[in-house]
N, C-alpha and C positions, 0 to 999 in steps of 0.2 A: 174359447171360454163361453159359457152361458150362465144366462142370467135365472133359469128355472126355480132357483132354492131362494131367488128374491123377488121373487110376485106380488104383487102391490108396492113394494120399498121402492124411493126413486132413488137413482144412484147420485151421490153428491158431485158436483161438477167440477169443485177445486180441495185441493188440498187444507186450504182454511175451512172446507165445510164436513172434513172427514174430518178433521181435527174437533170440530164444534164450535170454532170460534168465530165464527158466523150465523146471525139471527136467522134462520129458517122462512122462509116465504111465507105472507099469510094463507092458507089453501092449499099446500102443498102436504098437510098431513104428518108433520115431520114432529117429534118430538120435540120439546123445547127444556132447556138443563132445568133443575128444580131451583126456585129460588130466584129466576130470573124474571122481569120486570114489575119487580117491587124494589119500593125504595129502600133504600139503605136505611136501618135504625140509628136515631140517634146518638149519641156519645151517654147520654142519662139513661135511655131504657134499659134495662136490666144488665148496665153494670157493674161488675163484682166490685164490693170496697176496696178503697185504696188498702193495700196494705204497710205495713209497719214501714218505717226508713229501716231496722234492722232487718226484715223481712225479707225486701227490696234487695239491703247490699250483698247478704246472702245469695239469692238467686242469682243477682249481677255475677258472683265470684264465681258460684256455679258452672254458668252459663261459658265466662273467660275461663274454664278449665276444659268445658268440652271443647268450646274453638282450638284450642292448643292443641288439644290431642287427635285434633284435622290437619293438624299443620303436617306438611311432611320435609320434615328437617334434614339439610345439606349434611352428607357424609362431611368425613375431616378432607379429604383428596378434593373434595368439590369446593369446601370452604377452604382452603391456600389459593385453591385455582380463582376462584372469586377475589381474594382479598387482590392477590397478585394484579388481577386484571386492574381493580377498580386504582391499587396505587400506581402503576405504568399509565394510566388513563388521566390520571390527578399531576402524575408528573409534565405528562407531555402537555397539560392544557396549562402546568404553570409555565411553561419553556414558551407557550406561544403567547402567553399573555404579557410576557416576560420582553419578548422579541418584541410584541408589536407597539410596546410601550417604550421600548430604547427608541425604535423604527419613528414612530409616531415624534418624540422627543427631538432626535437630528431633526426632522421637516420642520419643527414650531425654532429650535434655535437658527435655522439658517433662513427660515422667515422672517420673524422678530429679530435678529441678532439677540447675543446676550452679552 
């Protein structure tokens, strides 16, 4: 490989710097992104007015209708197979909780008597 079609460019040396996400050397002649080292504007400069509380819940509804429609919702075979797991899973942890509270129980009666 050569480097002919990049004469003058200097090659980036790591992967965060082909990315961009790394400040450029000073002297090294490298581009720097637009916008970078300036402060951040305020919360007051130029912005747009609050809008309405109805304005507001509208967008809000909106907005929970695109997310939904990102969601990508469990077939019926998938949801039995799920419910199945999570009540076999609910059962056996009441069986152990179950066990180790009898378990636990015998040791405190024949410690203490009762």
């Amino acid at each position: 490989m050569s480097d002919e079609g990049d004469a003058g460019r200097e090659r980036p040396r790591s992967a965060a710097d082909r990315r961009g996400r790394r400040a450029p050397e000073p002297g090294t002649g490298a581009v720097t992104t637009p916008g970078k080292g300036r402060p951040t504007r305020s919360r007051g400069e130029g912005a747009p007015r609050k809008a309405s509380p109805f304005a507001r819940l509208v967008r809000f509804l909106r907005e929970v209708v695109a997310e939904l429609r990102k969601v990508i919702w469990p077939t019926r075979k998938q949801l039995v197979t799920y419910t199945i797991v999570v009540l076999v899973f609910v059962a056996f942890m009441v069986a152990l909780v179950s066990l180790l509270d009898w378990v636990f129980g015998l040791g405190v009666e024949a410690l203490f008597g009762a």
